[in-house]
Each structure stands twice: as C-alpha cells, then as structure tokens.
C-alpha positions, 0 to 999 in steps of 0.5 A, spaced: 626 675 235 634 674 236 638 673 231 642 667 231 650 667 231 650 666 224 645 670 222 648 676 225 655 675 222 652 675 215 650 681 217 655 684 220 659 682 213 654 686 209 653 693 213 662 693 213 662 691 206 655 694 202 654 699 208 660 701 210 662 704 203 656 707 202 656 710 208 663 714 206 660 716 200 652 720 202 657 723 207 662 725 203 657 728 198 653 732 203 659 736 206 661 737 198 653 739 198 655 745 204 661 747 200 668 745 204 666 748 211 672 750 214 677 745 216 675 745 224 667 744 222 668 739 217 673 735 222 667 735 227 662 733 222 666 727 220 669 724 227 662 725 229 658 721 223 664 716 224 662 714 230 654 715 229 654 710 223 655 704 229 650 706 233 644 703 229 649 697 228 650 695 235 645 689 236 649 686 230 656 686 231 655 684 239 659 678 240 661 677 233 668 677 235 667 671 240 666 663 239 660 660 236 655 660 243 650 655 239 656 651 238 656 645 243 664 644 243 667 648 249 
C-alpha cells in the first residue's frame, strides 16, 4: 500500500530528525572502530555512506517538496 502525502512527510521529518543523526553517529563509530584510516580512505567511506543512507529512503522523500496532490485546491 502507497503512502499518503501526509503520511510520507511525517516520515521523512523523523528519518531527517531521528535517523539522520543516528546515521552519523553508527558511522562515525565504526571508522573510530577501524582506527582512523588514512585520510583518503576515510574520505571515500564517508562520501560513499553519505550517499547510501538516501537510498532506502527514496520512496519517502519523493514529491515531498511539492503542493499536496490529495488536496483539490489548484
């Protein structure tokens, strides 16, 4: 089943406020874990979660930008 307009806001404010953070801090945690690769090879690791995270996320955050499209006003 879809989510409704409303319904995918909501969660795209908790994955941003909740998830997002928590996000930063399990992959801030597992390169502390590897201890500090160089700085090249931690770069990459972090450019390339950066972008990941957003992936399983896609279907949220789709159209959230735009006017309501369950609302009749034009």
């Amino acid at each position: 089943m879809a989510l409704s307009y409303k319904a995918r806001k909501r969660w795209s404010l908790v994955v941003l406020l909740v998830g997002m953070p928590a996000y930063v801090i399990a992959c801030v945690t597992v390169i502390n874990w590897l201890e500090r690769p160089s700085f090249v090879v931690e770069l990459l690791v972090y450019v390339a979660l950066g972008v990941l995270w957003a992936f399983p996320f896609k279907f949220v955050f789709k159209g959230i930008g735009q006017a309501d499209p369950d609302n009749g006003d034009t």
